[in-house]
C-alpha positions in Angstrom: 3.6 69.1 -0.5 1.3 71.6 1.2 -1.0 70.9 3.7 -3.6 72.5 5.8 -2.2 73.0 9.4 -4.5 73.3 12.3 -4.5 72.4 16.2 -7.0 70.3 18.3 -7.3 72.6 21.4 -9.7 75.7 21.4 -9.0 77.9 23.7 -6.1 79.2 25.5 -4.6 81.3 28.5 -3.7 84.7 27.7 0.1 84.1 28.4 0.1 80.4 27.4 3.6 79.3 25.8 1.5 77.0 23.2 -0.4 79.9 22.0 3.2 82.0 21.4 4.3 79.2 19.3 1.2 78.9 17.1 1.5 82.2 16.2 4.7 81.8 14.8 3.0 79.3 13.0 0.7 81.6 11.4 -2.3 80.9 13.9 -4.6 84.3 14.8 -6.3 84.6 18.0 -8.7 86.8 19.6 -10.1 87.4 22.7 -13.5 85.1 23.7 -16.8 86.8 24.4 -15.9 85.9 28.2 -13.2 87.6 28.3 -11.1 85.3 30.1 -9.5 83.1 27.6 -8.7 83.1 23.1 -9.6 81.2 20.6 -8.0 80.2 17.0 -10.2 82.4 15.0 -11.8 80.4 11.7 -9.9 82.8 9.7 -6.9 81.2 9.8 -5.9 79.5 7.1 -2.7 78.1 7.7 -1.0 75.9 5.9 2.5 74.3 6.1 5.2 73.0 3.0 7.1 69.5 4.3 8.6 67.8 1.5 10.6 65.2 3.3 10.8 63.2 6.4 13.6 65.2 7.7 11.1 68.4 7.6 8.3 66.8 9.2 10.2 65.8 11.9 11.3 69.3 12.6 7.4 70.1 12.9 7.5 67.0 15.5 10.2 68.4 17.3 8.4 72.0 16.9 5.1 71.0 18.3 5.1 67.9 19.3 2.5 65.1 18.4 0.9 65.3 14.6 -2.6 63.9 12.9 -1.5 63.1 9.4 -4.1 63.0 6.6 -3.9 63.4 3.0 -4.6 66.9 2.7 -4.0 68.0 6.6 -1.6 68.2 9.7 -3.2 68.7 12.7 -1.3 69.5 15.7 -2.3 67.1 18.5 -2.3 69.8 21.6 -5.7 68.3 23.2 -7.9 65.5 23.6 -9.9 64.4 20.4 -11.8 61.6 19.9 
């Protein structure tokens, strides 16, 4: 099956080993209007292909914690509510 993948958190340290390993996930970034600190831009559309257990735990052991939907994975980097 193929989901929609996204990520809680919004904005990251330039240098920040989460961000390297969303973009190897697909995820773009760019630079905030601060200057400071990036964002997931809305253009990414990412989406992921798990068709067994053994696969999604691979993404668990990848990035840790998941939200599991119907139609989406959301990787669980933040708080959400």
């Amino acid at each position: 099956m193929k989901f929609k993948l996204g990520n809680v958190q919004s904005f990251y340290d330039e240098g920040n080993k989460y961000m390297e390993l969303l973009k190897t996930l697909g995820f773009v970034f760019e630079l905030c209007p601060s200057g400071s600190q990036y964002w997931v831009t809305p253009r990414s559309e990412n989406t992921v292909e798990i068709n067994t257990l053994e696969e999604l735990l691979e993404l668990v052991d990848k990035v840790g914690n998941l939200i599991i939907d119907k139609e989406s994975i959301t990787i669980y980097d933040d708080y959400i509510e």
